[in-house]
matplotlib code that plots the C-alpha trace (Angstrom):
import matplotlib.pyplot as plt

x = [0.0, 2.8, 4.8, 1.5, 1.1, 4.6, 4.0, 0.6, 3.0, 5.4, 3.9, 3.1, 6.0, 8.0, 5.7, 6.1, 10.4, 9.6, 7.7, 9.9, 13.0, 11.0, 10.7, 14.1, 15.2, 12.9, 14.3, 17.9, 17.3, 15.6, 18.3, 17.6, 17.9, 21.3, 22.3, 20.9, 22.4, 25.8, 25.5, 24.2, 27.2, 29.6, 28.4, 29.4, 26.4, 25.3, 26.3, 23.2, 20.8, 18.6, 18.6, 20.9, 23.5, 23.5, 26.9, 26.0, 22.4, 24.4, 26.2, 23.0, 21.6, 22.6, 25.4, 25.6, 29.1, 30.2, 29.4, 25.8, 23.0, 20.9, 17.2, 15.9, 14.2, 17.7, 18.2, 15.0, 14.7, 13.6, 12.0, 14.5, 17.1, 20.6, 21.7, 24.8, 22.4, 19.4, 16.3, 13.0, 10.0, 8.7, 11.5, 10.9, 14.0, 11.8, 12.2, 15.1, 16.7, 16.2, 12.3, 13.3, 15.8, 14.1, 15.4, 19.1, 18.4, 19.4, 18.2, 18.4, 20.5, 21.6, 25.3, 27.1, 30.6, 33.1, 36.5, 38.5, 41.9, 43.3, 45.7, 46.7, 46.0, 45.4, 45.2, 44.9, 43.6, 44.1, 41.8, 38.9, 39.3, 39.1, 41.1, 40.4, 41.1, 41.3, 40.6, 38.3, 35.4, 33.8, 30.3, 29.1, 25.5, 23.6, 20.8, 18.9, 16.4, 19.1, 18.8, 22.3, 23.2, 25.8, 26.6, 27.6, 31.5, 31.4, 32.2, 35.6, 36.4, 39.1, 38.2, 34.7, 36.5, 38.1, 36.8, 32.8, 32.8, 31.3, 32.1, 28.9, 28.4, 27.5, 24.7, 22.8, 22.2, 19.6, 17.5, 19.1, 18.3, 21.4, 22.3, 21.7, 24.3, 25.6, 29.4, 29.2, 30.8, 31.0, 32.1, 32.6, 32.2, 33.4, 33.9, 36.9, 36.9, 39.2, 37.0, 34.2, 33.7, 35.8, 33.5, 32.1, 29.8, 30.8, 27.9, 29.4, 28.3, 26.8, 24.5, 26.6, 26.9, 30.0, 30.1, 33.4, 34.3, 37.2, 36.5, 38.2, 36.6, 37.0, 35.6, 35.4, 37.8, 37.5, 40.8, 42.1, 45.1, 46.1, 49.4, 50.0, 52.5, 53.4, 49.7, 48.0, 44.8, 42.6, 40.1, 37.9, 36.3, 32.3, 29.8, 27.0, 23.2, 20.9, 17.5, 18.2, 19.4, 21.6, 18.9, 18.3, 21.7, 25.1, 28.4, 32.2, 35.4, 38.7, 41.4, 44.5, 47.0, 50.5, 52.4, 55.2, 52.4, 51.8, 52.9, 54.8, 52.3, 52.4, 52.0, 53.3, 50.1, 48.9, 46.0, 44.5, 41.4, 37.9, 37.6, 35.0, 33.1, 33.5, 31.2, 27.8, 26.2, 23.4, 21.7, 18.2, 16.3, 18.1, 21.1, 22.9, 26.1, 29.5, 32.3, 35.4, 39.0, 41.3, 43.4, 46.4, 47.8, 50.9, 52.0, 56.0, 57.8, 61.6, 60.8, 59.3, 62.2, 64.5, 62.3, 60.8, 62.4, 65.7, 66.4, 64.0, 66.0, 69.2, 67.8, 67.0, 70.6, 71.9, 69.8, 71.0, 74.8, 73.7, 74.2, 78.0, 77.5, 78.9, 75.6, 77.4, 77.3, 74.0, 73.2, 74.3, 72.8, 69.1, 69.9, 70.3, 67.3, 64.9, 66.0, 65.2, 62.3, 61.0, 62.3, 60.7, 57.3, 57.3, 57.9, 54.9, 52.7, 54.0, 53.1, 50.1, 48.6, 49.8, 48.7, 45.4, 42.7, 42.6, 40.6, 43.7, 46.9, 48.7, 52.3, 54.1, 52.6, 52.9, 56.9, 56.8, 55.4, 57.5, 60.9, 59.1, 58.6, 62.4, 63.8, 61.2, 62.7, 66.1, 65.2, 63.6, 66.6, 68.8, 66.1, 66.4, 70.1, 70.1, 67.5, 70.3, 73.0, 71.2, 70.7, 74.3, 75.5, 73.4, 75.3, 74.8, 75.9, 76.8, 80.4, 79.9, 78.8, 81.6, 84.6, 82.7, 82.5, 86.0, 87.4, 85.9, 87.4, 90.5, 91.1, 89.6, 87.0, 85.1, 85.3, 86.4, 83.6, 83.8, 84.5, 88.1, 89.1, 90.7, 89.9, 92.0, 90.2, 92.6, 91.5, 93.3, 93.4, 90.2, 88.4, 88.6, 88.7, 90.9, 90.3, 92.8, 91.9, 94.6, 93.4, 96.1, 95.1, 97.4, 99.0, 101.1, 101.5, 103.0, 101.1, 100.0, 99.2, 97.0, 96.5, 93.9, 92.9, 89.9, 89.2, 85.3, 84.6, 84.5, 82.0, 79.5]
y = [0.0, 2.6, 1.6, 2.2, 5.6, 6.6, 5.9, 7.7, 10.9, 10.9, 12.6, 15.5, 16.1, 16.1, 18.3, 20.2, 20.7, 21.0, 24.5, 25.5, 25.0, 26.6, 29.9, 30.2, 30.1, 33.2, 34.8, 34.5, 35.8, 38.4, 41.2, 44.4, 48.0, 49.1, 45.5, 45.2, 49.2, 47.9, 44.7, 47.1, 49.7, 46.5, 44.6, 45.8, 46.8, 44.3, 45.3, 44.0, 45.8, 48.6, 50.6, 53.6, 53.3, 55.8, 57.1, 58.0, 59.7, 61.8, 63.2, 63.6, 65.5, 69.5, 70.5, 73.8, 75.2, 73.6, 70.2, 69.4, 68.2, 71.4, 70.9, 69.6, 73.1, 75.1, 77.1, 78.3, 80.3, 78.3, 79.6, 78.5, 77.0, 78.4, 80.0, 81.6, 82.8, 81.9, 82.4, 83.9, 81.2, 83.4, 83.7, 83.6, 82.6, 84.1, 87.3, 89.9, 91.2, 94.8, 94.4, 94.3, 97.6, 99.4, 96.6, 97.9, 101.4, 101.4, 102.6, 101.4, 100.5, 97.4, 96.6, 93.2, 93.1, 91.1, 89.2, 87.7, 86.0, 85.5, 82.5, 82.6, 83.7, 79.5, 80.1, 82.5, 81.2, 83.1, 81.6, 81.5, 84.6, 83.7, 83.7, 81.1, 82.8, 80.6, 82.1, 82.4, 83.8, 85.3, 88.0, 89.2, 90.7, 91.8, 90.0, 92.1, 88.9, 87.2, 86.5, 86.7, 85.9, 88.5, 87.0, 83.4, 82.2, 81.0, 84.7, 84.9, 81.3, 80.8, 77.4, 78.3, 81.5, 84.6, 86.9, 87.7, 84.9, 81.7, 79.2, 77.2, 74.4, 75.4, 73.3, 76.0, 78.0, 75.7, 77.6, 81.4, 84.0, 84.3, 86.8, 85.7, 86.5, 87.4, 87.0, 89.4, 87.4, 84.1, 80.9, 78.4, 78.5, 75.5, 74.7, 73.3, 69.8, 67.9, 65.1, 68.2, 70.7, 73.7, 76.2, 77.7, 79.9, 82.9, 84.8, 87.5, 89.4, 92.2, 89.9, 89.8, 86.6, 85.4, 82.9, 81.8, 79.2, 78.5, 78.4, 78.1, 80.4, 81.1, 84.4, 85.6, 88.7, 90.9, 91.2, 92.9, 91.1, 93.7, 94.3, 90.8, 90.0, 93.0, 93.5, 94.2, 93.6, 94.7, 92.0, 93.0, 90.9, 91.7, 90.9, 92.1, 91.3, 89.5, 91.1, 93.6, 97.1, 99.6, 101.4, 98.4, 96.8, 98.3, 96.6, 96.6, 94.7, 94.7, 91.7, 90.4, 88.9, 87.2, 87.9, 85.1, 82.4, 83.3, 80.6, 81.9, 82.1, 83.9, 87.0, 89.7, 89.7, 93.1, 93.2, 96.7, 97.6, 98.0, 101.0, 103.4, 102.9, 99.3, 99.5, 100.3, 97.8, 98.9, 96.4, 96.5, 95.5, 98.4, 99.5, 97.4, 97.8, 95.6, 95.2, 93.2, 93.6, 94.5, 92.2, 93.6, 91.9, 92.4, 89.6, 88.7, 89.4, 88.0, 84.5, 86.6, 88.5, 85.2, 82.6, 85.3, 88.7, 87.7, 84.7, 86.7, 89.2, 87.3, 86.1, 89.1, 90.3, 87.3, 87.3, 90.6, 89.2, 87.4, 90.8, 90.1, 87.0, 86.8, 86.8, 83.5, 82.2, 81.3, 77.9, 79.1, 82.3, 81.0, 78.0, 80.4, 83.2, 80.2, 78.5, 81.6, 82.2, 79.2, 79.3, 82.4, 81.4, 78.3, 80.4, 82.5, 79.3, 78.2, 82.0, 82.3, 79.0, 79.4, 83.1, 84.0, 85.3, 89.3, 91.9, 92.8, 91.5, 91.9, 93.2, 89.9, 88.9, 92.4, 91.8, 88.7, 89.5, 92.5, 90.4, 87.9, 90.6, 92.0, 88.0, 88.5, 91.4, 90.2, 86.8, 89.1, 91.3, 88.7, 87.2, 91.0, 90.8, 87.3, 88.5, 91.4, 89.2, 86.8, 90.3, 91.3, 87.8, 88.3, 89.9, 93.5, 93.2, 90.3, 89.3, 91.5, 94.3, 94.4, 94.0, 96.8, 98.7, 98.7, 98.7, 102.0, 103.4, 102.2, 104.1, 107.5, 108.2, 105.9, 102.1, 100.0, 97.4, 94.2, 92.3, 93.7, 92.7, 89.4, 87.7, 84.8, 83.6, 81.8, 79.8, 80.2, 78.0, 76.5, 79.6, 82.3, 83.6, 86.1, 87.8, 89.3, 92.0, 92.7, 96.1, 96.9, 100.6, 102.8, 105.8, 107.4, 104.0, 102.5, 99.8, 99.7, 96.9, 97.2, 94.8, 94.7, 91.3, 91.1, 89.1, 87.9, 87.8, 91.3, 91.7, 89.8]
z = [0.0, 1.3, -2.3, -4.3, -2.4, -3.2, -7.2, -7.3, -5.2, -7.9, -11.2, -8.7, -7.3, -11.2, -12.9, -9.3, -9.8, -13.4, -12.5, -10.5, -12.7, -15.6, -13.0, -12.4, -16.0, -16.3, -13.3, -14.4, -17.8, -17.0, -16.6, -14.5, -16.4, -15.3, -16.1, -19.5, -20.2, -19.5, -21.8, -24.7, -24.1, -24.3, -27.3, -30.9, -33.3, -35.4, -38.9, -40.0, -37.8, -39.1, -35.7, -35.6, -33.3, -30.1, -31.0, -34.6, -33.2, -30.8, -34.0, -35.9, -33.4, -33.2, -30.6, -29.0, -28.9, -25.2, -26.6, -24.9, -26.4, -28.4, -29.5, -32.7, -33.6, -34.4, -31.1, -30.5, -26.6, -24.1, -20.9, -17.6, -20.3, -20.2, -23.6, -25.7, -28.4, -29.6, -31.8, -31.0, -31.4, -33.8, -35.9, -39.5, -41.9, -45.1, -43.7, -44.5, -40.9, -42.6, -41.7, -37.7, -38.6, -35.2, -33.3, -33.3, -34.2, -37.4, -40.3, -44.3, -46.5, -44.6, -45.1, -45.8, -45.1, -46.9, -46.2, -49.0, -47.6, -51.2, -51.4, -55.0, -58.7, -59.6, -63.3, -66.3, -69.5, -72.7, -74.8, -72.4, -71.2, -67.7, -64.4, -61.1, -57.8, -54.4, -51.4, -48.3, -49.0, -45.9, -45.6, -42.2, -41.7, -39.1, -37.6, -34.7, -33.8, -32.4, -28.4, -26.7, -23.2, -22.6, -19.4, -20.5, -20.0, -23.1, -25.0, -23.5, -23.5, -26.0, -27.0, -28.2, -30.6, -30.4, -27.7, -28.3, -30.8, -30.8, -33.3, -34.9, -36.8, -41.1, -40.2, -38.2, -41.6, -42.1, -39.5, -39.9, -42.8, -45.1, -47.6, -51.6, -53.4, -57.3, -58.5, -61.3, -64.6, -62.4, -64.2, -61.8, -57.9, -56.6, -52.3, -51.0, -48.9, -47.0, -45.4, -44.9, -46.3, -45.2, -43.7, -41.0, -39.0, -36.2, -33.6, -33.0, -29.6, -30.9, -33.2, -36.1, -38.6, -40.3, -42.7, -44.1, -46.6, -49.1, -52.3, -56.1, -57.9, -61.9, -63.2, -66.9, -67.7, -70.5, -72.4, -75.0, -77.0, -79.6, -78.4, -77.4, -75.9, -74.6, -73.4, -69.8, -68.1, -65.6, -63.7, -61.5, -59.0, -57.6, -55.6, -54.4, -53.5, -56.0, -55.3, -53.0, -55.3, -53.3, -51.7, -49.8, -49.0, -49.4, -48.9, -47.6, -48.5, -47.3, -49.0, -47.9, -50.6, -49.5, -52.9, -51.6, -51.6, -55.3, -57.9, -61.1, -63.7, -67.4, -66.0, -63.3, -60.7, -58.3, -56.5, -55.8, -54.2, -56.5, -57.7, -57.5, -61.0, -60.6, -57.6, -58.5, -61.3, -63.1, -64.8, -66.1, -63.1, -61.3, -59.2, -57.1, -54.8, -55.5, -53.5, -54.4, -55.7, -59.0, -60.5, -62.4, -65.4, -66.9, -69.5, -69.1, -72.2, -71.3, -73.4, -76.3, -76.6, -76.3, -78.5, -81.2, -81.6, -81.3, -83.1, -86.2, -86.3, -86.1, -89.5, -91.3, -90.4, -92.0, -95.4, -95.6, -95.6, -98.7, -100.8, -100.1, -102.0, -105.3, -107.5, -110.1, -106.8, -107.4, -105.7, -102.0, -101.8, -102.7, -100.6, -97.7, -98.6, -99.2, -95.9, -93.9, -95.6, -94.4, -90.9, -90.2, -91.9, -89.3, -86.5, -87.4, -87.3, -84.0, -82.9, -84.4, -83.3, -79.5, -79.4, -78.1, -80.5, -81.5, -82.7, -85.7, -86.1, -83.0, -82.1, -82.7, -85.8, -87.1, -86.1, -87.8, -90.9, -91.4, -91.0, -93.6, -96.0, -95.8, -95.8, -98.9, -100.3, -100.3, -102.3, -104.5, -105.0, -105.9, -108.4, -110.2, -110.1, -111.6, -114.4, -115.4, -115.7, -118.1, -119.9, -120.2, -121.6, -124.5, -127.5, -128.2, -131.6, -134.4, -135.2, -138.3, -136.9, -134.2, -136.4, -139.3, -136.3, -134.7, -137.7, -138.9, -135.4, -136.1, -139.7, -138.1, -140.9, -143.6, -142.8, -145.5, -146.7, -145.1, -148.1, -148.8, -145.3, -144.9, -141.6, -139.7, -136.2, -134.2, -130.9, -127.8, -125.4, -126.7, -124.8, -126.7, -130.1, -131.3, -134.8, -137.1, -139.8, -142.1, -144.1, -146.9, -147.8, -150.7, -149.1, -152.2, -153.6, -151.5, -149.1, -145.4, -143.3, -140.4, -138.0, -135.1, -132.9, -131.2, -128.5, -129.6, -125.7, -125.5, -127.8, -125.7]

ax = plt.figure().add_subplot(projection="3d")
ax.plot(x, y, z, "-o")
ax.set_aspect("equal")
plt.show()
């Protein structure tokens, strides 16, 4: 009976400690907060997960300046929050900080200031007409709405800026009013990067905002290449407000140029200030203001002089030494007139196809063509003196006129006919001919014998 009690005891008491072991499994994976915290800060993200780790949502979300945690609606004033600067709730970005003018006590035209740290003069291109500039760009305005808390640490705290100055994130321009802009004859505006892109935004203390940014940028340049290559430009950079015309907004500029930073371009580079004509714009849709700088071109001329003027007028001098050539020497002097000729025509073509394009013939071709024409005028010289010679070797007079003629000179008066005059030719040498006239003529009877040789050459 007691063994038959014991057997009906025993399903109990398993399913019993089968309970119980099932409720502490539960228990022991069931991990307190603090203790499930600390496993997720230790374990690595899986690469495969779709939630956003909490590092990178720290980063997504907006910073203020001492590295805490801003809100998601861009700075906007809290009530019992501490602040640097912030926004009104009822700030608009839509609206121009001109509208709030009474705010600051200031009247219209609103001014923008501008900063251009000017690296270097990058490149000039000729045949583009254009010129690329990098630099930092930088334009300051005023914007009264802004809240500041003049008495936070964070103003003279070197690590957030220079004094007054906070440094901000580009990012908060999302949520602030800023400036549209026009780079009068703009080509390409391009922004520099490294792994971001190199800009940034200042709050200034007395509610200014300074954007900065560096920039490449390539602007078109109306030049003039009639006296190329001694020639000379004047660029002029400008910019200035898109919609607003100069009743509105004015501007300032100040630059600042390191000339030993400059690389060794084409031309001798000097950066002035804009001047006054160059800063008012009137287009049709009105007046506007420009600020900016002037970029002074002068082209250097040193490899001109070596490659082109010297070396063509080294060769005019020397087709000019062909006049001391003897003119039967007629296979070496046009050998060296026609060689020069051509020499200078292919230096033309190598100028003409490297020089940039003209209104008129410019300085160097004009150089060119001129030592062309005198090369010219000397193969055209010795062509004359050529075509005289071939005149002079042909014979003035026949055999028979020569000797009736010579030998009427000889007897003073009448010349006897030719037909009493007995002739002998001899050959000398095989070269020339001599001619003997033997004239017997009766003076009181008795006879007298003339002789006279000719040398036939001379009659040629």
């Amino acid at each position: 009976m007691g063994m038959m009690h014991f057997r009906d005891k025993l399903p109990l008491t398993w399913c019993l400690v089968m309970q119980l072991s099932c409720i502490l499994h539960q228990t022991s994976s069931v991990d307190w907060p603090e203790e499930q915290s600390r496993k997720e800060s230790l374990s690595p993200v899986d690469p495969d997960s779709k939630m956003i780790p909490e590092e990178q949502l720290r980063k997504e979300i907006p910073h203020t300046s001492d590295g805490g945690l801003a809100s998601l609606d861009t700075n906007k004033c809290k009530p019992n929050t501490p602040f640097i600067w912030c926004l009104p709730q009822d700030y608009n970005q839509e609206k121009h900080p001109f509208t709030y003018f009474h705010l600051v006590n200031k009247s219209l035209p609103w001014d923008y200031a501008f900063r251009f740290v000017i690296e270097e003069i990058s490149n000039i291109n000729d045949k583009s007409q254009t010129m690329s500039i990098s630099m930092y760009f930088a334009v300051s305005w005023l914007e009264p709405r802004l809240k500041i808390n003049e008495s936070a640490t964070e103003w003279s705290e070197a690590r957030t800026g220079p004094a007054n100055e906070v440094n901000e994130s580009p990012e908060i321009l999302k949520y602030i009013w800023y400036p549209e802009l026009e780079i009068y004859g703009l080509d390409t505006f391009g922004r520099q990067r490294v792994l971001k892109e190199m800009s940034g935004v200042r709050i200034i203390k007395n509610k200014t905002i300074t954007y900065e940014l560096g920039v490449r940028i390539t602007i078109s340049c109306r030049m003039n290449f009639d006296d190329y290559p001694l020639d000379a430009h004047t660029c002029q950079f400008q910019v200035g407000s898109y919609y607003d015309t100069h009743e509105t907004v004015t501007c300032s500029s100040f630059f600042i140029y390191d000339l030993d930073r400059q690389r060794s371009l084409q031309h001798f580079i000097q950066i002035e200030s804009l001047p006054s004509e160059f800063k008012v714009m009137e287009l049709p849709s009105g007046i506007y203001a420009a600020c900016g700088f002037q970029v002074r071109l002068q082209r250097k001329q040193m490899q001109f002089l070596v490659q082109v003027y010297l070396p063509s007028f080294m060769f005019v001098i020397v087709s000019w030494v062909s006049f001391l050539i003897k003119p039967e020497v007629v296979p070496g002097r046009m050998a060296l007139l026609v060689t020069l000729f051509l020499v200078l025509i292919n230096i033309f073509n190598s100028v003409r196809e490297n020089a940039p394009i003209s209104s008129r013939l410019n300085a160097i071709d004009l150089y060119l063509v001129v030592c062309i024409f005198l090369v010219f005028g000397a193969l055209m010289e010795y062509a004359v003196i050529l075509l005289l010679l071939k005149k002079r070797r042909k014979p003035m007079r026949t055999i028979d006129q020569g000797l009736r003629h010579l030998f009427a000179a000889s007897n003073g008066a009448a010349a006897v006919p030719l037909r009493d005059t007995n002739t002998r030719e001899e050959n000398s040498a095989g070269e020339e001919k001599q001619v003997e006239v033997v004239n017997s003529v009766p003076s009181n009877g008795v006879g007298k014998k003339t002789v006279i040789r000719l040398n036939l050459r001379s009659l040629t």
